[in-house]
C-alpha positions in Angstrom: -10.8 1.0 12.8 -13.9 2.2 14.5 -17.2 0.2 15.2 -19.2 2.4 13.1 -16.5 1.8 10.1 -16.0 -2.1 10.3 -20.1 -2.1 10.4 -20.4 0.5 7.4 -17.8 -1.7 5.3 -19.7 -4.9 6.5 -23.2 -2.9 5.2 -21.4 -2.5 2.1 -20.4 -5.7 1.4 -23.3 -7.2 1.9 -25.5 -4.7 -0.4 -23.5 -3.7 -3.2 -19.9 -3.8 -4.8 -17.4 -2.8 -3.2 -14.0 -1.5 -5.1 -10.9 -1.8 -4.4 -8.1 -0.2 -5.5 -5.5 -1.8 -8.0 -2.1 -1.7 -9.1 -0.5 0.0 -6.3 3.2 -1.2 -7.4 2.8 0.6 -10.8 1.3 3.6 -9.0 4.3 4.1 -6.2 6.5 3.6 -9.5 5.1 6.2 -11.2 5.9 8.6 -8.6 9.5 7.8 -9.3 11.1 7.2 -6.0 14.5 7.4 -6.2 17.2 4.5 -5.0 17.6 6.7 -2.0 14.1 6.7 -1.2 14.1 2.6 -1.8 17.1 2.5 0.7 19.9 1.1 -2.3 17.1 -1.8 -2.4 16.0 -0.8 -5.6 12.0 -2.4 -6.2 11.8 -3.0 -2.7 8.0 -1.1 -2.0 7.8 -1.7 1.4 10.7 0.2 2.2 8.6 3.5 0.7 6.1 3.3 4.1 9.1 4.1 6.3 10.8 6.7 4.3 8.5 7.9 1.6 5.3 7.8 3.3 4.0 11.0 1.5 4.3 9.0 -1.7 2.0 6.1 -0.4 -0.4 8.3 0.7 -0.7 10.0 -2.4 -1.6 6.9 -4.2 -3.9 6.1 -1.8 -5.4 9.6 -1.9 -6.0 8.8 -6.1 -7.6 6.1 -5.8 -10.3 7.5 -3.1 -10.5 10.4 -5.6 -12.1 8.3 -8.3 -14.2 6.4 -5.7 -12.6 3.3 -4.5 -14.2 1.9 -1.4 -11.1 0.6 0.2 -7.3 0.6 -0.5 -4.4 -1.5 0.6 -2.0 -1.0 2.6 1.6 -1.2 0.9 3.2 -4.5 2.2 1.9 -6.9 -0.6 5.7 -8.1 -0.1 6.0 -7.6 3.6 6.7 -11.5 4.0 9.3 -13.3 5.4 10.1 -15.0 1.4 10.4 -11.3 -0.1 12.3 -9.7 2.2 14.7 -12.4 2.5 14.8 -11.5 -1.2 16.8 -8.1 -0.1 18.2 -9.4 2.8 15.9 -7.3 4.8 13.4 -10.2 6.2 14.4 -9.3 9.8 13.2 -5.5 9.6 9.8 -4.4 10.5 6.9 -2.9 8.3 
């Protein structure tokens, strides 16, 4: 992230509130990813930056279309406890 948009952000925090996006889960699953996309890991979010990427970004994309200030990244799960959950705790997000 650039200097200018880390001290923009800071500005913003400090002067107003600031909103985030929400639900991303329910959003991704509304796009209906199929068990393909998911990698046979069926739930498994995090697996949808590696092979669905356009689907991420279009949730992203809605929420700056209402005027969110910031949006996560998808890898709420992306821990060692929730992968190991799929067997997948090894792989890299």
């Amino acid at each position: 992230m650039s200097t200018d948009r880390i001290e923009a952000f800071r500005e913003a925090l400090a002067t107003r509130v600031v909103v985030a996006d929400g639900a991303m889960g329910t959003m991704l699953q509304e796009q209906d990813p199929t068990m393909e996309d998911f990698q046979q890991l069926e739930g498994c979010n995090e697996v949808l930056n590696i092979t669905r990427p356009d689907i991420v970004r279009s949730v992203h994309e809605a929420y700056f279309s209402v005027g969110v200030d910031c949006v996560e990244t998808n890898t709420f799960g992306t821990n060692y406890a929730a992968l190991a959950e799929y067997d997948i705790a090894d792989r890299n997000f």
